[in-house]
N, C-alpha and C positions, 0 to 999 in steps of 0.2 A: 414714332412707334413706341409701347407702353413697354417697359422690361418685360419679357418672361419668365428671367431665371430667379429675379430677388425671391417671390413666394416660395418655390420652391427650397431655395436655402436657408430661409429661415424657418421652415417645415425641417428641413435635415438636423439645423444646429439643435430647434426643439428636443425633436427625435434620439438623439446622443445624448442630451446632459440628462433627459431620461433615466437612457439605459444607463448612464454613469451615477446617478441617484440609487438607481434600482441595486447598481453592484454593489456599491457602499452598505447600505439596508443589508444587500445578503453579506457581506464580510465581516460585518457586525457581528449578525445574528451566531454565522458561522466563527465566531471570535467567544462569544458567550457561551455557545454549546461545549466550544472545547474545552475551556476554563471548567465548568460543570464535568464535566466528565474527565479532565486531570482529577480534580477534588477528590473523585470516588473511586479512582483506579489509587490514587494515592493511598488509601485509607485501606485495598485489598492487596499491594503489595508491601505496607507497613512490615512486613516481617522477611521479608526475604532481601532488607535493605542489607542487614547486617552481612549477606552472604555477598552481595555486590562488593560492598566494601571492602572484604577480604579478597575478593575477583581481582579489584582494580590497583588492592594493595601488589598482590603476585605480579598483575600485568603492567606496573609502575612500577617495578626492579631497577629495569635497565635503564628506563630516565629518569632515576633516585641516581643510580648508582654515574651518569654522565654530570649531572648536575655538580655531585660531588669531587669526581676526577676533576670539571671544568674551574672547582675553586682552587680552596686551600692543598688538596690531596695531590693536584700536578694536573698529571697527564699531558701537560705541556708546562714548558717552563719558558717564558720571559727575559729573554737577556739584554737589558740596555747598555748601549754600549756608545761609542762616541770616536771620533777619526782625527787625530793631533798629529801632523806631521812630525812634530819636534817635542813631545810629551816627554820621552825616557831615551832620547837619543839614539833609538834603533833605527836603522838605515830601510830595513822593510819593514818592521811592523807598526802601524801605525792605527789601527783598530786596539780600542781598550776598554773594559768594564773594572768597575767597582766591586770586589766583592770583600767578605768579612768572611776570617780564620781564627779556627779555636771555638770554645764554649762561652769563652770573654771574649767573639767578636771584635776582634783585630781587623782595622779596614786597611787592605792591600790592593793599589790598584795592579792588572794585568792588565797584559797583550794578547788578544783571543788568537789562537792559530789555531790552522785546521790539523797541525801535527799531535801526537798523541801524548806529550807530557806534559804537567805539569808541576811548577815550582816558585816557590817564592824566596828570598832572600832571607836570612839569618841575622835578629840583630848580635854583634860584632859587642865582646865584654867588653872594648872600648872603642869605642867610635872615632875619639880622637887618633888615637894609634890606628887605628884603621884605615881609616882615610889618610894620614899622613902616609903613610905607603905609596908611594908613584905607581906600583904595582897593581894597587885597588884603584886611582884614581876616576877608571872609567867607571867601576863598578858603584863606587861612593855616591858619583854625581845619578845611575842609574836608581840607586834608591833611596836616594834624596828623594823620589818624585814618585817612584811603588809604594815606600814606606817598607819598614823591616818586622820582620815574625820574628816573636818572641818565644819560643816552646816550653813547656811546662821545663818544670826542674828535673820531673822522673821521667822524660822519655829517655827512648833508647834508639842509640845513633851507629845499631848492630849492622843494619841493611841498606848499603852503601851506596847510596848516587851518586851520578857522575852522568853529565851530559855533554859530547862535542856539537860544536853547530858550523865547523869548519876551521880554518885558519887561526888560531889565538880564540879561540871561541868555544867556553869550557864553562859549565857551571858545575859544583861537586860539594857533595853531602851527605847527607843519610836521609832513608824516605822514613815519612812518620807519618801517623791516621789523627785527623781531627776533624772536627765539624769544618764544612766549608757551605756558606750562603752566598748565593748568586741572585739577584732579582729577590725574589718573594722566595727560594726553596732552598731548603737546608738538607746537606745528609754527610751521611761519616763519609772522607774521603780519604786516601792514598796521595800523598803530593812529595815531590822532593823540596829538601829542606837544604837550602847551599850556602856551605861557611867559605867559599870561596866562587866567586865568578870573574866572568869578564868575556867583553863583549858580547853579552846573551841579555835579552829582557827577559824578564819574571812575565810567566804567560799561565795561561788557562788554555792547555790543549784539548779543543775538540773530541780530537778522535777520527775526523776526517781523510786524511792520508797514513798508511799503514809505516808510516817513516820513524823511529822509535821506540817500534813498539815494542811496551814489555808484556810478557804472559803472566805475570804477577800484580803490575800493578797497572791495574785498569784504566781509560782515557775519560772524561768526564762525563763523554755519550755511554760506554758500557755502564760504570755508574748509575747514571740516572734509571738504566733501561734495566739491570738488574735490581734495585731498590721499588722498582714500579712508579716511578715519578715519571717515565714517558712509556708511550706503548709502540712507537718506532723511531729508530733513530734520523728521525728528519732532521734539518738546519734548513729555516725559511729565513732570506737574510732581505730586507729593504731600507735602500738608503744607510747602507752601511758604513760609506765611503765620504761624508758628506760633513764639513768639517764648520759649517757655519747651525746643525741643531745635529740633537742624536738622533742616530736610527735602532735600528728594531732587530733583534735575533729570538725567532719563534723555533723553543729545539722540542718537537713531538708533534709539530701541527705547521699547517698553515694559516695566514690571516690572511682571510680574504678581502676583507676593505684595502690591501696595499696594492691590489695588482685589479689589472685588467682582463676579463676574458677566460679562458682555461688554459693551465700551468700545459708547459711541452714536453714528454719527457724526452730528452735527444737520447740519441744513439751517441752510445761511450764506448773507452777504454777502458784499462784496468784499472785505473781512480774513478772516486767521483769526481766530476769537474772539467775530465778529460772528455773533449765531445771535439766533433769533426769540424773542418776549419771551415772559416763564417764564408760569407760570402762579402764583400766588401766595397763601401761606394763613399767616396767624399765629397760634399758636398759645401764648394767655396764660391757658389757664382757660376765656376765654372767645372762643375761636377768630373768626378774619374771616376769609374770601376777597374774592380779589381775581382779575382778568381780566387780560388784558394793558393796560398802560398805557395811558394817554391818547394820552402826547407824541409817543410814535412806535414803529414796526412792531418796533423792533431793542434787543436787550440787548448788549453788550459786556464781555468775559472778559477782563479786564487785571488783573494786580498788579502795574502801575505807578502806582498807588493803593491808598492802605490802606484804602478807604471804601467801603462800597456807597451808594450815590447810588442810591436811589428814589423814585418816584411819593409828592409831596407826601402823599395819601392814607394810605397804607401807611406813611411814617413819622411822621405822628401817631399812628395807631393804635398803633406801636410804645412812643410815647414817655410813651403815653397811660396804660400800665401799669406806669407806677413812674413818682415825682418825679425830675425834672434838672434842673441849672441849666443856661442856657448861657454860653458865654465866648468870646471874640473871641479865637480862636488870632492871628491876626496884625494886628497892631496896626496902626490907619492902611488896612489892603485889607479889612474888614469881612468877618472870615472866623469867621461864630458856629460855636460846636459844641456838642455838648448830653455834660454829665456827670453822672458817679454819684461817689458814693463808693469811692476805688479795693479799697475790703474787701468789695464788692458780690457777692453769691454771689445768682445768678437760679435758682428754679428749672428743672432740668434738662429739662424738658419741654417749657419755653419756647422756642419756636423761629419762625425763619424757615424754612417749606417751600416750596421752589423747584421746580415740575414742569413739566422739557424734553423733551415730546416722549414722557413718560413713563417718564421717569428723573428720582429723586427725590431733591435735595438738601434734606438740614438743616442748617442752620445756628443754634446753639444761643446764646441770649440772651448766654450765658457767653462766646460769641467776640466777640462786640461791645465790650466791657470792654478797649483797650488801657493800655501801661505810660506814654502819655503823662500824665505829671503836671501840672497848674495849679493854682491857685490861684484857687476859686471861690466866694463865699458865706461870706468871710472869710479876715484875713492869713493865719490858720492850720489852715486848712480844708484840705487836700490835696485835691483830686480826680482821676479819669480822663476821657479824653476818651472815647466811642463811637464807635465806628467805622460810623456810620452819618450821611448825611446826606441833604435835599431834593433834587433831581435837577432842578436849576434851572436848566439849562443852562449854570453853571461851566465843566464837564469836558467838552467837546467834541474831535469830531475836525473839518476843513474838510468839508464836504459833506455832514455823517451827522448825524442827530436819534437818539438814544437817550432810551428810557423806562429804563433800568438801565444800568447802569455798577454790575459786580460785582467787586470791588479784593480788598484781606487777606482780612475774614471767610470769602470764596466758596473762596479757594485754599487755605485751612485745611480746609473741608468737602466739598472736591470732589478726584477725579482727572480731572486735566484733558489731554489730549495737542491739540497744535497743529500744523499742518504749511504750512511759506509756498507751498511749490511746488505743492503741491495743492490748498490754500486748503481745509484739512480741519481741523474741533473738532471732538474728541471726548470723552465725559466717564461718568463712572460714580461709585456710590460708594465710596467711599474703604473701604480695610481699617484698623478703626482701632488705633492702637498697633504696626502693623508694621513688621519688623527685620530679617527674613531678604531678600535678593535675587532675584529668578528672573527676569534679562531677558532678554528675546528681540526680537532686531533685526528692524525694520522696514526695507520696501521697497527695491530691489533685487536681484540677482539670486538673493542666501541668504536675502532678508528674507521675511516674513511677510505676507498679508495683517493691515489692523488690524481688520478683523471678524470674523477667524477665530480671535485669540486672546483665549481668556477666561483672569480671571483667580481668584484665589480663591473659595471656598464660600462663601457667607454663614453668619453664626453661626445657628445654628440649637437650638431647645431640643428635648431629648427626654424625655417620661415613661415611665417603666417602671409595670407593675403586676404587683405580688405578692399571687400566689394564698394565701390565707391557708387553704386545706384542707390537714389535712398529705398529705403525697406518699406512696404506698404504693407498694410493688416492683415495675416490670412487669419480665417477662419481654423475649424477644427482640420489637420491635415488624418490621412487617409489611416497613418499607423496609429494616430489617437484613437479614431473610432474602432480599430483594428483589436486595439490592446485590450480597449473599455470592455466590448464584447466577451474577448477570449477569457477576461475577467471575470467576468459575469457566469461563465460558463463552467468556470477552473470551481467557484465558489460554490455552483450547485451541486459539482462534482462531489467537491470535498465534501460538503454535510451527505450526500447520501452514502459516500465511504463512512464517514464515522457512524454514520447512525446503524449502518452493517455492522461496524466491525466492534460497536457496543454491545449491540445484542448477542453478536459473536461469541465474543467473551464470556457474557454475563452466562450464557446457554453453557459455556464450557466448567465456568467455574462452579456451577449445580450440579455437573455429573463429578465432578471432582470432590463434592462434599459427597455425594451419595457412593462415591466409594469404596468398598470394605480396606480394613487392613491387609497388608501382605503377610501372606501364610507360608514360615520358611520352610513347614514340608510340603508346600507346592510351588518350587520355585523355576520360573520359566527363564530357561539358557538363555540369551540371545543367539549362540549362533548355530544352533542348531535347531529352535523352535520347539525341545522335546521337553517331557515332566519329571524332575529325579522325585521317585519317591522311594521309602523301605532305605536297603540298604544304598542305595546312593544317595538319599541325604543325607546321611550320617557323613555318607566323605566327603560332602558340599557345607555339614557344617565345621568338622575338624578341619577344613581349609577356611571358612568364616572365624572362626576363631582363632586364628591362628597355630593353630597344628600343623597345618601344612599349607603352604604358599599357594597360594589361586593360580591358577594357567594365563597366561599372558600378563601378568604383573611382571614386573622386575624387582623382586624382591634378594636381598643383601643376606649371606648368610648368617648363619647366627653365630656368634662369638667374638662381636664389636670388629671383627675386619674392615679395614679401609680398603677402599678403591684406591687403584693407580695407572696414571695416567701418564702415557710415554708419550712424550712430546718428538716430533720427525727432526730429523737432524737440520734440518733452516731454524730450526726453532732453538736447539741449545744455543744457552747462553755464557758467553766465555770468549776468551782472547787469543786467537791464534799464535803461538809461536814466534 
């Protein structure tokens, strides 16, 4: 029997590249018409360009004025910083930035804390004599490795510092103001200047916990937030903790290339950093859960500790799945810690899972592993210390019971953002291996909310499947001829739009030549629709010329008065008490 269907499809295929000939022809045509009638509308609104331009100047304020916060001017500042266990031989701090003091830029390395002071060392009119001192000895070898401020000749060493940090733990001086540069930003600052320490690093305080604070001389975040260099006091911290590259300190904004998803804000105490205890699950092979602690309601987010500090429980079970010895880091204060092998490779699976609220951090066996070396289980034994310890109530704050204290490991696996003014944590997980920048400034008047910014995709895997039938020829499918039409149809639309809305025009802009001038003694209200004439023009022009202020203007009075503007009490700015 002879086919049926071939004539007929090839009647169809004809039939299509037709109408798809035909569309083309009219999209053309409707391509030239418009071209033509830009030219001519161009050339009738030649004059009203100028008034655009000053439109888009006004209405392009506030992204002039982002563009510029986004550089040189702040809005957020930049803080690179870097994680040395054994940099300046401090027992908790081990986060540090680079910065430069004075107008002749003196480079001082600190220890970033989230506490409110800051200070640097004094160089000593003899160093020799100085350091011979067994009394300075610790102090010497700590700024051996800060380096020393040198202060002008004419300061004045009237207003008198002095910092305890506990037990033999004292730095003391006088505070003095000079330029301090951190990252890319410079501004006059407040620092203490100490001709005597010991056992304290030289640090750049935050501002983050209300623990020294003085009402005089303000923490690095007041600073910034007073001078206008940030428009809220965030700290976005990623890979902070992480001692083989540097991480990232974003203080006015978040970057959203570091993290995954949208930031959480948990539910806190009266720090920031203070948020309810995790929920808890180790994962060795042969997985445990855990609940919230015993000791108490509260976990704490600090890496002014290299240690996570938990529930007796939980770190036996951890310690329980590989051999360590332990070793008395400080000899004489009974300070045991437990080691590995510093060649120690855990499997990668191995993990502490941390769940806030239902945001889930990992922290992987492999970060516990720091570069501190001892000597454990023989002269020649090298080991490392882990950065894990019993949560023994050590590490307290005055008033506060914590079941966790989560130090280095936690700030290597988490995005963490902090805010004092707000008394705001928030935390996500981390983009890992991330390089590129995208921040965008938090709170005030250009800032963002921080719940409305997400950040990166999560990595995500995808399968393809390939049809292993071989592929045989179709024809035109059903949506081609579908489109080709609606095409066809979109184009005849559009020329008889334009060709209305030409003549439209052209019709309007003939009654607009043929119209008279405006006559200001017939001047039509708008909201009333009435005619002042006689004596109420006369007071329709003494308010046009400025004699008397028009009705619903806002008009300033006269005599150069400023406005002023009371800001609500969230909004002053200053240092409590």
């Amino acid at each position: 029997m002879a086919p049926y269907t071939q004539p007929s499809a090839q009647i169809l295929q004809k039939s299509i590249l037709g109408l798809l000939y035909a569309g083309l022809f009219v999209c053309t045509l409707t391509a030239i018409f418009y071209v033509i009638r830009v030219y001519r509308l161009s050339k009738e609104i030649a004059v009203g360009r100028e008034i655009v331009a000053l439109e888009k100047r006004s209405l392009g304020v506030s992204s002039v004025v982002r563009r510029e916060d986004s550089g040189g001017n702040g809005r957020w500042v930049v803080l690179p910083v870097r994680y040395d266990y054994t940099a300046l031989r401090g027992f908790d701090n081990s986060l540090y930035t680079d910065v430069f003091v004075g107008d002749d830029r003196q480079p001082i390395t600190l220890a970033v804390t989230l506490q409110q002071v800051t200070w640097v060392p004094q160089l000593p009119a003899s160093r020799t004599a100085f350091c011979g001192n067994l009394t300075n000895e610790d102090g010497c070898a700590i700024a051996a490795v800060s380096g020393y401020y040198r202060p002008p000749t004419n300061v004045s060493g009237g207003d008198v510092f002095r910092l305890e940090g506990g037990s033999n733990s004292t730095a003391s001086g006088f505070w003095t103001e000079s330029t301090l540069t951190a990252g890319s930003t410079s501004i006059p600052f407040e620092f203490g200047v100490a001709t005597l320490w010991q056992n304290l690093v030289p640090s750049l305080g935050l501002g983050i916990y209300p623990v020294n604070r003085s009402p005089t001389h303000p923490s690095y975040l007041d600073a910034l937030l007073r001078q206008g260099k940030i428009a809220g006091q965030y700290v976005s911290c990623y890979d902070i903790s992480n001692p083989d590259k540097s991480g990232e300190i974003v203080i006015g904004g978040v970057d959203t290339g570091k993290y995954v998803g949208n930031l959480k804000v948990l539910k806190g105490g009266a720090y920031p950093g203070m948020v309810g205890s995790p929920g808890v699950m180790v994962a060795t092979g042969q997985n445990s859960s855990f609940g919230i602690g015993e000791v108490g309601k509260w976990a704490l987010l600090t890496p002014d500790t290299r240690f996570l500090w938990l529930p007796q429980p939980i770190v036996y079970n951890i310690i329980s799945a590989f051999p360590v010895t332990t070793y008395n880091l400080q000899p004489g204060n009974s300070f045991p810690v437990y080691t590995v092998p510093c060649d120690t490779k855990f499997d990668p699976s191995w993990a502490i899972e941390l769940t806030f609220e239902g945001v889930v951090i990992n922290i992987p066996f492999n970060h516990l592993i720091t570069s501190i070396e001892v000597t454990a289980g023989g002269p020649n034994r090298k080991r490392c210390v882990l950065a894990v310890q019993p949560n023994d109530g050590r590490y307290i704050l005055p008033g506060y019971t914590f079941s966790y204290i989560l130090g280095g490991p936690f700030w290597r696996s988490a995005y963490v953002v902090l805010n004092p003014r707000e008394n705001i944590t928030a935390i996500a997980a981390p983009q890992a291996n991330a390089v590129s920048q995208s921040i965008v400034p938090l709170g005030g008047e250009f800032g963002t909310n921080i719940q409305s910014v997400e950040g990166s995709p999560g990595s995500s895997s995808s399968t393809s499947t390939n049809n292993s039938q071989p592929q045989q020829k179709k024809g035109m499918s059903v949506g081609v001829i579908v489109g080709v039409s609606i095409a066809g149809a979109v184009a005849l639309l559009l020329i008889a739009l334009g060709i209305f809305s030409f003549y439209r025009r052209k019709r309007r802009m003939r009654k607009m030549e043929a119209c008279e001038p405006p006559d200001w003694n017939r001047v039509e209200l708008p909201w009333d629709g009435q005619t002042r004439t006689n004596g109420l023009h006369e007071d329709f022009e003494k308010r046009r010329t400025g004699g008397t202020p028009l009705e619903g203007r806002a008009e300033l009075p006269a005599g150069g008065q400023q406005e002023r503007y009371e800001l609500p009490g969230s909004m002053h700015i200053g240092v409590a008490p």
